[in-house]
N, C-alpha and C positions, 0 to 999 in steps of 0.2 A: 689106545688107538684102535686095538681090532675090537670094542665095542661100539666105535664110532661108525665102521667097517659095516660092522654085520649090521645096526641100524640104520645105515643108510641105504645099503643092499636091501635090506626087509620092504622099506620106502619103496624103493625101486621096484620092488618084487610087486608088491602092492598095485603101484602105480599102475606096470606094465598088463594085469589083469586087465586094471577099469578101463587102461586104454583100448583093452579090445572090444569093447563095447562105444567107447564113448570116442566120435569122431576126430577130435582136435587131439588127441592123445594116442602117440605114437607106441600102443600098445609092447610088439616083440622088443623091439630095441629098447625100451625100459626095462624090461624084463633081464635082458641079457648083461646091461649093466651092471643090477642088482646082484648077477653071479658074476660078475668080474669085480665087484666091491668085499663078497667073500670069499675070492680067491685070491683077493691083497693082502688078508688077514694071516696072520702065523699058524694058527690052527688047522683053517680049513683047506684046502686045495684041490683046485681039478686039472685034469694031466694039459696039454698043450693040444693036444689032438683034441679032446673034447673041448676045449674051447675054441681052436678052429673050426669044427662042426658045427657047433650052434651059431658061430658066426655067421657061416655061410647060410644056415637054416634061416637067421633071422633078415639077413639081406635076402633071399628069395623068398619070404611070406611075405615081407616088407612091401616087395616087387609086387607079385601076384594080388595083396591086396586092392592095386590101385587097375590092376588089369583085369582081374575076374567082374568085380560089377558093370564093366565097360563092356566087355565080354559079353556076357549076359543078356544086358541090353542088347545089346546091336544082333545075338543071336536071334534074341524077341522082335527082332525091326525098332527098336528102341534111338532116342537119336541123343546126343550131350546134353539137353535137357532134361530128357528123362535121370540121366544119372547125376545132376546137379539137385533137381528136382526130390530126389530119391536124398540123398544128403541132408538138403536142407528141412526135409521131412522127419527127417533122422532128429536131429538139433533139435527142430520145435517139437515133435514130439516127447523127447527124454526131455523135457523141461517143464512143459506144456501137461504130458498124460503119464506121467511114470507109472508103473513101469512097462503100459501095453505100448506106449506112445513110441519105442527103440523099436517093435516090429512092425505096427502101423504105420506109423507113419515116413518112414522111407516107399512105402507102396504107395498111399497118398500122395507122396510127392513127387514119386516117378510118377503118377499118373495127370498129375497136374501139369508138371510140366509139360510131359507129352501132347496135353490139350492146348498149352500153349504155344504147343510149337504148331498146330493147326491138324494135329491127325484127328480120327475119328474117334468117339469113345471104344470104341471095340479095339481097334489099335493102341490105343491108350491104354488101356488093361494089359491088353498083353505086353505090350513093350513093359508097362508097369510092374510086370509079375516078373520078367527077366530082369530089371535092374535089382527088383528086391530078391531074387532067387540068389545074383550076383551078389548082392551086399550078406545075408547072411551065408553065403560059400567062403566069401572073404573072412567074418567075423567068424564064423567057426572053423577057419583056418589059422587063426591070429590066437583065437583061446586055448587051443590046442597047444600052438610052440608054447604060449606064454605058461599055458597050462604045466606042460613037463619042465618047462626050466624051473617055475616055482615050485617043484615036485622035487627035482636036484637039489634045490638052496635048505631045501625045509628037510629031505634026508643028509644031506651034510652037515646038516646044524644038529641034527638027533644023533647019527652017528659017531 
């Protein structure tokens, strides 16, 4: 059973990285399951206080991911198009242009949308440059947790 354990956790582990890159894919909370599927294991274990903390870490990245590129935008004068805009950019790019297509095209598509919401291109830029400042603030906030939980999982398994 704790080989089924730590293989699924590994998965997990796995998963919760791509998630921080790839939209649809709820990067920290995968991540954190992956260390609670090796702390179900006989072998391995981490105290209760640390897995309350990472709990709490990964509900507030979780949080802050969906309010920093909003943020951002609206800093930039940016409006919900732009940060829809900036997503769905995201999508077609990482499909579309791998692997430049995850940085461009969130900027592309905040600035798309921006022009379709009726601003001007100069406004469109910049609202454009705040929703993408916003999204990779989020994504290199997301790689981070995920980053050191899979950091925990991989020295628990070595130690």
């Amino acid at each position: 059973m704790d080989i089924l354990l730590i293989v699924l956790g590994a998965i997990f582990i796995i998963s919760g990285v791509l998630g921080c890159v790839l939209p649809i894919i709820p990067g920290p909370p995968l991540s954190y399951i992956g260390l609670l599927l090796l702390h179900f294991t006989e072998r391995y274990q981490f105290s209760s206080k640390f897995l309350i903390i990472w709990a709490i870490i990964t509900v507030v990245v979780y949080a802050l991911d969906y309010l920093i590129p909003a943020w951002g935008t609206k800093k930039f004068g940016g409006s919900k198009r732009g940060v829809w805009g900036s997503i769905i950019g995201l999508v077609i790019g990482m499909f579309f242009f791998p692997p430049f297509g995850i940085i461009i095209g969130p900027f592309v598509g905040a600035v798309v949308g921006e022009l379709t919401a009726g601003k001007d291109s100069g406004a469109a830029l910049k609202s454009g440059f705040g929703s993408f400042m916003g999204f990779l603030a989020g994504t290199l906030l997301k790689l981070i947790a995920s980053g050191m939980m899979t950091w925990y999982f991989v020295k628990e398994m070595i130690v």
